[in-house]
Backbone as numpy.savetxt, mean C-alpha at the origin, in Angstrom:
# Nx Ny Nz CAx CAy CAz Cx Cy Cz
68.96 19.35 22.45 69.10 18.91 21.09 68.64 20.00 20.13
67.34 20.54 20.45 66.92 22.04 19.52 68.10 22.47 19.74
68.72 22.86 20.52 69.61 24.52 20.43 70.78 23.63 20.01
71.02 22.97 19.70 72.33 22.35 18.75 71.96 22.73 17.02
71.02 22.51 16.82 70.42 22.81 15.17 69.63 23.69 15.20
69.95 24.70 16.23 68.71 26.04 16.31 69.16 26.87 14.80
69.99 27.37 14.42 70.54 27.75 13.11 70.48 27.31 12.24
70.64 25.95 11.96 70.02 24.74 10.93 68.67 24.59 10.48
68.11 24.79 11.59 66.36 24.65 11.71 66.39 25.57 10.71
66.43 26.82 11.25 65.81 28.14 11.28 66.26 28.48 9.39
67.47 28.26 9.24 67.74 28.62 7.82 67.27 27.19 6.88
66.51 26.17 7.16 66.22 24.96 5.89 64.88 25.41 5.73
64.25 25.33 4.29 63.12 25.49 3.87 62.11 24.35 3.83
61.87 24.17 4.98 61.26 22.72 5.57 59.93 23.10 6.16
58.90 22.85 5.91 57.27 22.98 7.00 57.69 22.71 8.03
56.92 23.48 8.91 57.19 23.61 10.59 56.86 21.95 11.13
56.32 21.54 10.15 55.45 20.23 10.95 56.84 19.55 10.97
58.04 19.04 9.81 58.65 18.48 9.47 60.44 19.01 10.87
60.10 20.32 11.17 60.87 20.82 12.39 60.65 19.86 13.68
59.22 19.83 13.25 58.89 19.19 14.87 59.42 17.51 14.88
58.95 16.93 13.69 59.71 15.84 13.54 61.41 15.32 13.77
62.19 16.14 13.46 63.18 16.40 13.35 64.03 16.37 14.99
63.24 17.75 15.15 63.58 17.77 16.63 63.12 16.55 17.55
61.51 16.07 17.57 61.08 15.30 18.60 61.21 13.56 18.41
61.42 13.66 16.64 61.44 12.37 16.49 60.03 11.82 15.74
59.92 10.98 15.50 58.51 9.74 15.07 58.28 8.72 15.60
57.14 8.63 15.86 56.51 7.34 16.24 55.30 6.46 15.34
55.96 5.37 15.14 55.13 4.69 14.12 53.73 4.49 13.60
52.79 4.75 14.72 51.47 5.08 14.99 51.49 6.53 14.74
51.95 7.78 14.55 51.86 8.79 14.49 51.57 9.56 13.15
50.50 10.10 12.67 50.53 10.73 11.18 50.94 11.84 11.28
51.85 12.05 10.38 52.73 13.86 10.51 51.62 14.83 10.52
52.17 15.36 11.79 51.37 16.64 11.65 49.62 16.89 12.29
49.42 15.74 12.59 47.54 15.06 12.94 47.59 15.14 14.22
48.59 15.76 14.86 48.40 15.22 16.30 48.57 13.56 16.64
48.08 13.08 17.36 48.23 11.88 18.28 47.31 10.49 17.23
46.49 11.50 16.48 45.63 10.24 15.66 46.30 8.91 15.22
46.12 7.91 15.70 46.80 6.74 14.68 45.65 6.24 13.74
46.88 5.64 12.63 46.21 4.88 11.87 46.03 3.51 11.78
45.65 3.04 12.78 45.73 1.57 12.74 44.79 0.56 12.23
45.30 -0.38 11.70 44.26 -1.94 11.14 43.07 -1.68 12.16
43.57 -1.54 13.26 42.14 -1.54 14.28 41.37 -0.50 13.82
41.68 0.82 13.89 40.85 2.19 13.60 40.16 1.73 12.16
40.56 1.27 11.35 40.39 1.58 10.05 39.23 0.74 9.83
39.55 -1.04 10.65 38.42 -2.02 10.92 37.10 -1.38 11.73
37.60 -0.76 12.32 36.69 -0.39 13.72 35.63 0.62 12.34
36.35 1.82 12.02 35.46 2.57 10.77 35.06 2.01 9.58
35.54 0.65 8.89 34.29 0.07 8.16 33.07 -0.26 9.24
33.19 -1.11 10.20 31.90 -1.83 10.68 31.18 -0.84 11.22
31.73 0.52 11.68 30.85 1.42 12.18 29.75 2.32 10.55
31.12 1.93 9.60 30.29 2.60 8.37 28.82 1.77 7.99
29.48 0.52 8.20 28.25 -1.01 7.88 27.71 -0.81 8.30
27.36 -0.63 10.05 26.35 -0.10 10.87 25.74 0.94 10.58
26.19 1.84 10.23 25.09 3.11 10.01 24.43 2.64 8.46
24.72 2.23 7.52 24.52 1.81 6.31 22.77 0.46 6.55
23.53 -0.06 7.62 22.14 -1.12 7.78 21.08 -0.31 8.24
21.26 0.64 9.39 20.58 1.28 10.18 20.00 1.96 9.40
20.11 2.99 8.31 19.83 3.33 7.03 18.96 2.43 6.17
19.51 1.22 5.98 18.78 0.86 5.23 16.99 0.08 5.80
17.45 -0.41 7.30 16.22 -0.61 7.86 15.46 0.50 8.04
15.93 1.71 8.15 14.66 2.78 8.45 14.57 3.11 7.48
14.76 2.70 6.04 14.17 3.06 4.72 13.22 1.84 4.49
13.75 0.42 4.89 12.70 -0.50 4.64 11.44 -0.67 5.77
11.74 0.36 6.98 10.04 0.09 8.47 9.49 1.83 7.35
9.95 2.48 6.66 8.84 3.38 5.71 8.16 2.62 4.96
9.03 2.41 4.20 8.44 1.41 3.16 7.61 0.16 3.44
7.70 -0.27 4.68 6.45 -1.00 4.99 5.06 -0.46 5.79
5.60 0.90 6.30 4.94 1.59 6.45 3.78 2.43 5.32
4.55 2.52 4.33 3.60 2.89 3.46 2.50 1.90 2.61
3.61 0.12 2.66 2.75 -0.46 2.02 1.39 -1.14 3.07
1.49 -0.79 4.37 0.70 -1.18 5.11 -0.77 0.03 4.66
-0.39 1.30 4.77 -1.39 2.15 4.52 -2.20 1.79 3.55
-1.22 1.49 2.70 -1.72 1.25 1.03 -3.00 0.41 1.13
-2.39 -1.23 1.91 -3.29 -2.28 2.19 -4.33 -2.07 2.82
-4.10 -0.98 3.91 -5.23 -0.67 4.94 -6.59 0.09 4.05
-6.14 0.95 2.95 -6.88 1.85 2.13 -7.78 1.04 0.95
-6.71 -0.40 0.34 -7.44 -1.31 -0.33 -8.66 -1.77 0.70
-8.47 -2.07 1.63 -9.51 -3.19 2.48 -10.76 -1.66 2.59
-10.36 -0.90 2.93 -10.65 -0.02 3.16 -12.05 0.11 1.75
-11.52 0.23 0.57 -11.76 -0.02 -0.61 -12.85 -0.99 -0.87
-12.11 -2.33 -0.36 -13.18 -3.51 -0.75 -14.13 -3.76 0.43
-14.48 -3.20 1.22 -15.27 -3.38 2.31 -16.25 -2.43 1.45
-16.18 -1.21 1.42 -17.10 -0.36 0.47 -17.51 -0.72 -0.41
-16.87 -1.66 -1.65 -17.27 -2.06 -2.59 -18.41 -3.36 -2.01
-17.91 -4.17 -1.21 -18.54 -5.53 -0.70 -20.17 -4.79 -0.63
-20.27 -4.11 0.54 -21.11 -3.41 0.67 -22.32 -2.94 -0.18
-21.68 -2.07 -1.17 -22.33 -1.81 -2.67 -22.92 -3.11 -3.06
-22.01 -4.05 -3.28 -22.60 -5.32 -4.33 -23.61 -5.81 -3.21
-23.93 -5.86 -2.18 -24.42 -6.76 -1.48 -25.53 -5.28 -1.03
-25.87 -4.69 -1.21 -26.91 -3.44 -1.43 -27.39 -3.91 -3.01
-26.44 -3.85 -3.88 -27.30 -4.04 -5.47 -28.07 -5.40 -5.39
-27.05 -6.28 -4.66 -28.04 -7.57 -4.63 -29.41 -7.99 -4.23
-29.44 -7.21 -2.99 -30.33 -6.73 -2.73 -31.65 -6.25 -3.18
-31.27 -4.93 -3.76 -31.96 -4.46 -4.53 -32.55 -5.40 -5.71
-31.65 -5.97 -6.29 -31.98 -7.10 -7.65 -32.87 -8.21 -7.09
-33.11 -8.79 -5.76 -33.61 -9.46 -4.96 -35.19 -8.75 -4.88
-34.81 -7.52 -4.60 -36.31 -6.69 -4.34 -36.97 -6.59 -5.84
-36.46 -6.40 -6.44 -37.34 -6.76 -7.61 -37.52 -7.78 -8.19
-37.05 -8.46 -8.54 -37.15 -10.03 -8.72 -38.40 -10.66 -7.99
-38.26 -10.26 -6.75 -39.67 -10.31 -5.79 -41.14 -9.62 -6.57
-40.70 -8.35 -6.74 -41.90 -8.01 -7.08 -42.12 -8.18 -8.23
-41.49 -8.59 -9.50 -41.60 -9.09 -10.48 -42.26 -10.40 -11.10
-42.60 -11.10 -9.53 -43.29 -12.27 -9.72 -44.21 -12.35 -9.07
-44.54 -11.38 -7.82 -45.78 -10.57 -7.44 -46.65 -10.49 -8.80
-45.93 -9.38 -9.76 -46.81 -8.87 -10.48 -47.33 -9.81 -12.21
-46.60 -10.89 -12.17 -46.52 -12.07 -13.04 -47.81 -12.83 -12.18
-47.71 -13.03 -10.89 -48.61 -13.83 -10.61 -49.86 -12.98 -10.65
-50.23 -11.79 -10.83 -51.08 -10.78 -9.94 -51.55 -11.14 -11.97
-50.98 -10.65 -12.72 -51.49 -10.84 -14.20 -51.98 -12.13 -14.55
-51.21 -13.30 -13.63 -51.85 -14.54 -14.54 -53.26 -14.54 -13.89
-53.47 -14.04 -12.54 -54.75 -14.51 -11.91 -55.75 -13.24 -12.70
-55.47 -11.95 -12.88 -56.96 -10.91 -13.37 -56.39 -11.62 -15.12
-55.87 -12.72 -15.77 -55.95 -12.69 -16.86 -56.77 -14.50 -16.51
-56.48 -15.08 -15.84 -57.74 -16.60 -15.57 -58.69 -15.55 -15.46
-59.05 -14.08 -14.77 -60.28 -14.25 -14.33 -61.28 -13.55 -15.26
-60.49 -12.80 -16.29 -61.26 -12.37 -17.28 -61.20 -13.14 -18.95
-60.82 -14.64 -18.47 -60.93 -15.67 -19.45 -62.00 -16.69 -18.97
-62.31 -16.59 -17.77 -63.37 -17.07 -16.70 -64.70 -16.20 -17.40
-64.65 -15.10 -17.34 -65.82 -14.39 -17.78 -65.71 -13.71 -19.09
-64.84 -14.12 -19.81 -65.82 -13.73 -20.91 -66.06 -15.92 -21.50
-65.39 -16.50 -21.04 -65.91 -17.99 -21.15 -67.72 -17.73 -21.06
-67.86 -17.03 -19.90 -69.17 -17.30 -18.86 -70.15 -16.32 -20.18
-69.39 -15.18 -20.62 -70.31 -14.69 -21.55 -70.71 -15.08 -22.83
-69.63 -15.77 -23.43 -69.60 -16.96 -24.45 -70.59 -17.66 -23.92
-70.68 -18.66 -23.14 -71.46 -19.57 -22.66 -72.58 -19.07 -22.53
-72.83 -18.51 -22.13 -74.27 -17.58 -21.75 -74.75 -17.15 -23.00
-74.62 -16.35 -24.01 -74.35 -15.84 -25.59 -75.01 -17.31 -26.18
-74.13 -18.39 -26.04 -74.52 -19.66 -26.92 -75.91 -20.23 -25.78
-76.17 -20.36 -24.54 -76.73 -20.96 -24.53 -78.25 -19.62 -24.69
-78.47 -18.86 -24.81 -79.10 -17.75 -24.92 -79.97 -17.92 -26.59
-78.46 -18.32 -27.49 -78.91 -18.04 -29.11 -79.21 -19.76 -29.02
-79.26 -20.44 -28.32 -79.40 -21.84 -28.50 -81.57 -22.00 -27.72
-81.71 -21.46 -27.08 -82.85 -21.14 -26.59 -83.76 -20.51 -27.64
-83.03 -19.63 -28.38 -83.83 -18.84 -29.13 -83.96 -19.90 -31.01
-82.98 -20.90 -30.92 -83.34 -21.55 -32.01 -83.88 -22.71 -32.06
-84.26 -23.27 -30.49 -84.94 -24.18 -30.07 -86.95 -23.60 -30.41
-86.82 -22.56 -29.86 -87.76 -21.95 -30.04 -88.89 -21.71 -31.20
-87.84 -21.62 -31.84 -88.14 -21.64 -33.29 -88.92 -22.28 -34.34
């Protein structure tokens, strides 16, 4: 069949791809010129869900980071409030320790302040009964 339109071929200003057609024919599955590739409902189905698939796959290993990071985050808060807990429960402490000795030293004043209201009472008393002797006397 070529060498019937070998002269025909050769003188039309046609792409080689469109020769081969000519000569060998088409097949309905066939894209000019692509080789053997078809284009079919199937291929085309088959390359969305494979696109979907990589798209999810994508999007889950952007969302196990992202929980990855918000886990750190959380780990660094606790992290955070354990230190802080700590602190407050050290200040409390501390506010405890004085508070203590603050009523140590409240009680430690009321007793040397009875005991030098005790004696100067005793020197008063002593004073009056002293000037009371001396006007009996009299």
């Amino acid at each position: 069949m070529g060498e019937v339109y070998k002269e025909e071929i050769l003188k039309a200003h046609v792409p080689l791809v469109k020769h081969f057609s000519f000569v060998l024919g088409t097949t309905p599955n066939h894209s000019q010129g692509m080789g053997t590739i078809s284009i079919t409902k199937k291929n085309v189905e088959r390359q969305i869900v494979q696109n979907e698939v990589e798209n999810a796959q994508k999007r889950a290993s952007d969302l196990e980071l992202e929980v990855q990071n918000l886990n750190s985050i959380i780990q660094n808060q606790e992290e955070t409030n354990t230190q802080l807990h700590n602190k407050v429960q050290s200040q409390r402490q501390l506010i405890e320790d004085q508070e203590l000795a603050l009523r140590t030293q409240r009680d430690q004043m009321k007793q040397n302040i009875e005991i030098e209201m005790k004696r100067q009472m005793a020197n008063l008393l002593g004073n009056l009964s002293f000037s009371g002797s001396n006007v009996s006397s009299k």
